[in-house]
ZADO-1210 file (C-alpha; in nm, 4 decimals, padded with zeros to 6 digits):
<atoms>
<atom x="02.2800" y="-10.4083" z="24.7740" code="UNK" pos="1"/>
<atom x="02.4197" y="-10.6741" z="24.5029" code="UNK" pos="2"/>
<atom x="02.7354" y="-10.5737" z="24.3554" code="UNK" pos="3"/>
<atom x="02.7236" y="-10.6626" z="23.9873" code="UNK" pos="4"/>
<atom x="03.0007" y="-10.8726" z="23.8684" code="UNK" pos="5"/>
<atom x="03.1408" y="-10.7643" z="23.5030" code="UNK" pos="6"/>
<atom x="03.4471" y="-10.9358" z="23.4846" code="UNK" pos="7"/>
<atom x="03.4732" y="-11.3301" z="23.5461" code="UNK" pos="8"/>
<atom x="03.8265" y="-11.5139" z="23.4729" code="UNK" pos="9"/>
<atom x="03.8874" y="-11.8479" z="23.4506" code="UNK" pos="10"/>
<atom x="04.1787" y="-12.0271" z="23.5446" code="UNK" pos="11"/>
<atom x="04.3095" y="-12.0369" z="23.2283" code="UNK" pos="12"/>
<atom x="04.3692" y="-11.6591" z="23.2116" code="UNK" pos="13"/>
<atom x="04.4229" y="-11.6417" z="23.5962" code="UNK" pos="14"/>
<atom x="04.7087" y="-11.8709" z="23.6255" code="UNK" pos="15"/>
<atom x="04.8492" y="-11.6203" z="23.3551" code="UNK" pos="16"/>
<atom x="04.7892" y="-11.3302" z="23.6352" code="UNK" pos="17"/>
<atom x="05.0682" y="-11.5203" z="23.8897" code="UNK" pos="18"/>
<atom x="05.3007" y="-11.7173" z="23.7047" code="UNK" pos="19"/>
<atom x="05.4687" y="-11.5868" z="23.3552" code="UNK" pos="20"/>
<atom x="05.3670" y="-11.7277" z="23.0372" code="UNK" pos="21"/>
<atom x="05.2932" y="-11.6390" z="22.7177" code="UNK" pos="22"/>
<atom x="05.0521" y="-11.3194" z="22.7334" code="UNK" pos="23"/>
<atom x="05.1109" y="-11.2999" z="23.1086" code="UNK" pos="24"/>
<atom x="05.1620" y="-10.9174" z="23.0744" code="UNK" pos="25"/>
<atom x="04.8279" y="-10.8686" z="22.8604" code="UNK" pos="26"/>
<atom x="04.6538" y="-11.0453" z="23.1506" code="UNK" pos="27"/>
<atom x="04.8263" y="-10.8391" z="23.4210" code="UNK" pos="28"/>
<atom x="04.7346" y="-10.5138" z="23.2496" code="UNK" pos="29"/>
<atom x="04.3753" y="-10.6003" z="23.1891" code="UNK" pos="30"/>
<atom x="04.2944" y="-10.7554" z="23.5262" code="UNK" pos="31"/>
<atom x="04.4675" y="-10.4433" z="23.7027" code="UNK" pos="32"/>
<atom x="04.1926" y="-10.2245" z="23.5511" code="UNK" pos="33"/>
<atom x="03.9206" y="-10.4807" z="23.5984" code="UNK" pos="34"/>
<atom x="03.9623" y="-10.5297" z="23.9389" code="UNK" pos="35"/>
<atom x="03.8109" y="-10.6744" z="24.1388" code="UNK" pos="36"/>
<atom x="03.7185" y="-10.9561" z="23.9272" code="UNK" pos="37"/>
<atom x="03.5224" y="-11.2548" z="23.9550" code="UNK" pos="38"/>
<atom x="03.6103" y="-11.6598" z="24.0051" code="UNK" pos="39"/>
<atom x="03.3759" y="-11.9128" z="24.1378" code="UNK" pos="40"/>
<atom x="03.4671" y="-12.1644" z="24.3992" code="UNK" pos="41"/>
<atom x="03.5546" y="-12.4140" z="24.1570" code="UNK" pos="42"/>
<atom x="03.8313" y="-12.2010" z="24.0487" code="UNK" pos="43"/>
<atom x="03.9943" y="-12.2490" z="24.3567" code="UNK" pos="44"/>
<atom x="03.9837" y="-12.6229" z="24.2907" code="UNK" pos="45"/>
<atom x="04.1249" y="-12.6103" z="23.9508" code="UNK" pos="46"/>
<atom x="04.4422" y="-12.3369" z="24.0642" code="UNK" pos="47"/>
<atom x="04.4838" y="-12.6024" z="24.3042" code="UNK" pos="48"/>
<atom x="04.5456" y="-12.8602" z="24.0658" code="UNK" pos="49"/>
<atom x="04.7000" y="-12.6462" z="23.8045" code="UNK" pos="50"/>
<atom x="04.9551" y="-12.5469" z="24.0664" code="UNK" pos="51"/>
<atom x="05.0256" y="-12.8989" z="24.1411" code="UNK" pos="52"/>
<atom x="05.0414" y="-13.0116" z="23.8021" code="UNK" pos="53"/>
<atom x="05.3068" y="-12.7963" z="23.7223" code="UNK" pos="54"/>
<atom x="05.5073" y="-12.8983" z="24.0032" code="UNK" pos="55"/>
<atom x="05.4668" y="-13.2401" z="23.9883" code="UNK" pos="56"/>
<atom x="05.5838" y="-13.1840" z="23.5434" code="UNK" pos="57"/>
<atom x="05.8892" y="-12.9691" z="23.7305" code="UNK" pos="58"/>
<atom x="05.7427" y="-12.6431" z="23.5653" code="UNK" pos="59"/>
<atom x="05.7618" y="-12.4823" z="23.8948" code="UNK" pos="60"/>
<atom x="05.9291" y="-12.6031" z="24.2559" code="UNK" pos="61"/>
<atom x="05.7089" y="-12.6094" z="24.5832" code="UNK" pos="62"/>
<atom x="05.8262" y="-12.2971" z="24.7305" code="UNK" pos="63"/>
<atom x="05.6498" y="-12.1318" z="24.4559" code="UNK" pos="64"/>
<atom x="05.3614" y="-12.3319" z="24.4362" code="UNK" pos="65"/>
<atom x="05.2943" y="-12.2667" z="24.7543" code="UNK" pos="66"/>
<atom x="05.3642" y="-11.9097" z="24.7159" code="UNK" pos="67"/>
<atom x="05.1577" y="-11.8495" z="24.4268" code="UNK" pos="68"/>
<atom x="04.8400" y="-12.0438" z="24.5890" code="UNK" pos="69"/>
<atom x="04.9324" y="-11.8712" z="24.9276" code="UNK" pos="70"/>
<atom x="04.9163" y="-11.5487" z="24.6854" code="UNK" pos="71"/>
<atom x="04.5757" y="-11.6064" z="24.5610" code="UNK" pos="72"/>
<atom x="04.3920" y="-11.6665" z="24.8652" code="UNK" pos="73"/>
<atom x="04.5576" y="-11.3533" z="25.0250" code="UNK" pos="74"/>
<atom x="04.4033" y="-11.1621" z="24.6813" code="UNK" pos="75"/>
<atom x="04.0719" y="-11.3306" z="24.7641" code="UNK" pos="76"/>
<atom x="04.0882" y="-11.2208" z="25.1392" code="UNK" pos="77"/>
<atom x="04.1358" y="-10.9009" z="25.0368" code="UNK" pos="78"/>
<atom x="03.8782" y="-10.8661" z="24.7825" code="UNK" pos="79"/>
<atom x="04.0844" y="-10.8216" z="24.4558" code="UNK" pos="80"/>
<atom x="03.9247" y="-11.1998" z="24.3829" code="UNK" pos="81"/>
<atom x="03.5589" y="-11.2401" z="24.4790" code="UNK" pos="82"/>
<atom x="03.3930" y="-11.5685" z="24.4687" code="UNK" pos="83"/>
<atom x="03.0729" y="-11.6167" z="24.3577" code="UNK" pos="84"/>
<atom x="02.8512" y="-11.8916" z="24.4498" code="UNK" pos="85"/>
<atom x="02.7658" y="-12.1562" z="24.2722" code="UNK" pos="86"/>
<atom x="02.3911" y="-12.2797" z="24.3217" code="UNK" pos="87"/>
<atom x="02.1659" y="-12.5299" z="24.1962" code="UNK" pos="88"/>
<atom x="02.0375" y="-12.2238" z="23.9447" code="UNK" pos="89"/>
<atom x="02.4077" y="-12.2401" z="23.8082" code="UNK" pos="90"/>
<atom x="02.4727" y="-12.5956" z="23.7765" code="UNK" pos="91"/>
<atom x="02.1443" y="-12.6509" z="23.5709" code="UNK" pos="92"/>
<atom x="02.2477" y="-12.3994" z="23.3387" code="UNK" pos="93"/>
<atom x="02.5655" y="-12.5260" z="23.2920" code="UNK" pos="94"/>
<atom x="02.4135" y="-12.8187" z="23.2262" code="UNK" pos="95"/>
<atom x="02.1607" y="-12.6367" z="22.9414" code="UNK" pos="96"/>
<atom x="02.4455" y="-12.4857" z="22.7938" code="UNK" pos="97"/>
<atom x="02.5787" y="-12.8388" z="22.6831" code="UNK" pos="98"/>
<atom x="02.2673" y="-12.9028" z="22.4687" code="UNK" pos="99"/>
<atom x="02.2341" y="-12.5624" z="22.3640" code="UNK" pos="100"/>
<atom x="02.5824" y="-12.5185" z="22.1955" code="UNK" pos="101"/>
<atom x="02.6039" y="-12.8856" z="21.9911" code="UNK" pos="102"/>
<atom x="02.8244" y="-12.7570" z="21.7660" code="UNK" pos="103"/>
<atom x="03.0843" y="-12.6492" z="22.0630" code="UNK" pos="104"/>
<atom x="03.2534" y="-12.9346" z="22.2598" code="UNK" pos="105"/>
<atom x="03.2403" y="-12.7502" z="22.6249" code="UNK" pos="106"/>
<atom x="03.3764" y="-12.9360" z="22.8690" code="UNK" pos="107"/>
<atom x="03.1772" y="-12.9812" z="23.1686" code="UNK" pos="108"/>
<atom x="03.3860" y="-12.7608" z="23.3954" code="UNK" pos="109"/>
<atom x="03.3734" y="-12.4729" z="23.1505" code="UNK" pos="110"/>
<atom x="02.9857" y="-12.5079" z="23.1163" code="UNK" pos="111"/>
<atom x="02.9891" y="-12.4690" z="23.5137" code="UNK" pos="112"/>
<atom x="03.1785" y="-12.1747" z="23.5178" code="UNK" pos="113"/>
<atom x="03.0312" y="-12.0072" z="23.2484" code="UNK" pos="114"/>
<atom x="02.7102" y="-12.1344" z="23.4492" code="UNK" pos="115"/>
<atom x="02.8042" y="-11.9505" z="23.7538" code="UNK" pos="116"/>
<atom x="02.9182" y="-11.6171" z="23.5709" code="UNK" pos="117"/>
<atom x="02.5612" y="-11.6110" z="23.3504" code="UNK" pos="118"/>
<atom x="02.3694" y="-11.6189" z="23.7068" code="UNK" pos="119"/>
<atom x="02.5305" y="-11.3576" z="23.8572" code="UNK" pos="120"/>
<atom x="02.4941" y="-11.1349" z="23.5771" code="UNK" pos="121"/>
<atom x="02.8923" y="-11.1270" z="23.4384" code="UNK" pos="122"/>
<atom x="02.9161" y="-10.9283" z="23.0978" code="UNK" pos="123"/>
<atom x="03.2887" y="-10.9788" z="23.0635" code="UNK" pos="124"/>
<atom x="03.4576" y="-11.3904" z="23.0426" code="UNK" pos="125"/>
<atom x="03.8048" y="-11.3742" z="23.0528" code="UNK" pos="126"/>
<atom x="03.9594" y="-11.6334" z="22.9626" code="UNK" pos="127"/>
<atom x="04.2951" y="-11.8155" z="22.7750" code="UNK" pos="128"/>
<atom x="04.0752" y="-12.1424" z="22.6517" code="UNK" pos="129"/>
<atom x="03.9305" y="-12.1081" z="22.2862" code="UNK" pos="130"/>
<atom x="03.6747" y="-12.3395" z="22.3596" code="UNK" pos="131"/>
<atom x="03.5341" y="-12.1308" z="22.6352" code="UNK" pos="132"/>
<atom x="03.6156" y="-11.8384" z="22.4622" code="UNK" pos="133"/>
<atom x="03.3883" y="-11.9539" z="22.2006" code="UNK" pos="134"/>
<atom x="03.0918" y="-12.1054" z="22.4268" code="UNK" pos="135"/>
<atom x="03.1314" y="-11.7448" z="22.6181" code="UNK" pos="136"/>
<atom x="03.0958" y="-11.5560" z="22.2865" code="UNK" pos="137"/>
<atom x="02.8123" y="-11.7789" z="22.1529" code="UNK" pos="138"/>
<atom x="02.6221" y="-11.6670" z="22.4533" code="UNK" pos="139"/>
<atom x="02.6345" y="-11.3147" z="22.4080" code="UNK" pos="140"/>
<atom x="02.9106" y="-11.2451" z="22.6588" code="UNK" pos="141"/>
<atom x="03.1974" y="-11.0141" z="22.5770" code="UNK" pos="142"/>
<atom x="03.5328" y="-11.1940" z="22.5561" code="UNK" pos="143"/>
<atom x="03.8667" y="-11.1280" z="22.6431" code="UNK" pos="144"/>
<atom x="04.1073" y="-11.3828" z="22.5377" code="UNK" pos="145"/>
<atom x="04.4573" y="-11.4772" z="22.5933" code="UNK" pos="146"/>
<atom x="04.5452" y="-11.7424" z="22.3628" code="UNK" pos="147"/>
</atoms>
């Protein structure tokens, strides 16, 4: 049996879920009752690079980057973060959504993630990006922002 996913973050609004910033404690509160919600694997990559981004700026030190990532993956291990796949299906809808929004300038990583959530039947983006937020919206997908 498929669990349905109804909840997919992006790392915009994750990132908010470990480290404070602005609307951190909107993002705790929600995700605490959404639970378990849903990344893809490309999320991984980009709290990755987010992480070390902020490190490298002097945002945070490497004891808690390596905390916060170390964090994460325990979350995913234990199922409060589920990954879903990406698949070819994904990636060429990502790709659709590009020319089907021409008035929205999604980026490509935004298309695949919203790419990846529309497969696998998401009904809820969550997300801290106004672009996405706007691409997720346009589609018919509920949004819950944290801008």
């Amino acid at each position: 049996m498929r669990m349905t996913p109804s909840v997919y973050v992006d790392t915009s609004a994750l990132a908010k879920w470990y480290l404070r910033e602005n609307r951190s404690p909107d993002v705790v509160g929600f995700l605490a009752k959404a639970c378990p919600v849903f990344i893809s694997a490309l999320t991984q990559v980009e709290m990755r690079s987010l992480l070390a981004r902020r490190r490298l700026r002097g945002d945070i030190d490497a004891l808690l980057e390596n905390r916060v990532y170390s964090t994460f993956n325990g979350d995913i291990a234990a199922g409060h973060v589920v990954l879903l796949p990406h698949s070819v299906e994904s990636f060429l809808l990502a790709e659709s959504l590009i020319g089907s929004l021409p008035e929205i300038p999604l980026r490509t990583l935004d298309a695949l993630h919203l790419g990846a959530a529309r497969t696998e039947g998401v009904s809820i983006v969550a997300t801290a990006d106004r672009v996405m937020a706007q691409a997720a919206m346009a589609l018919g997908l509920e949004c819950r922002t944290f801008f």
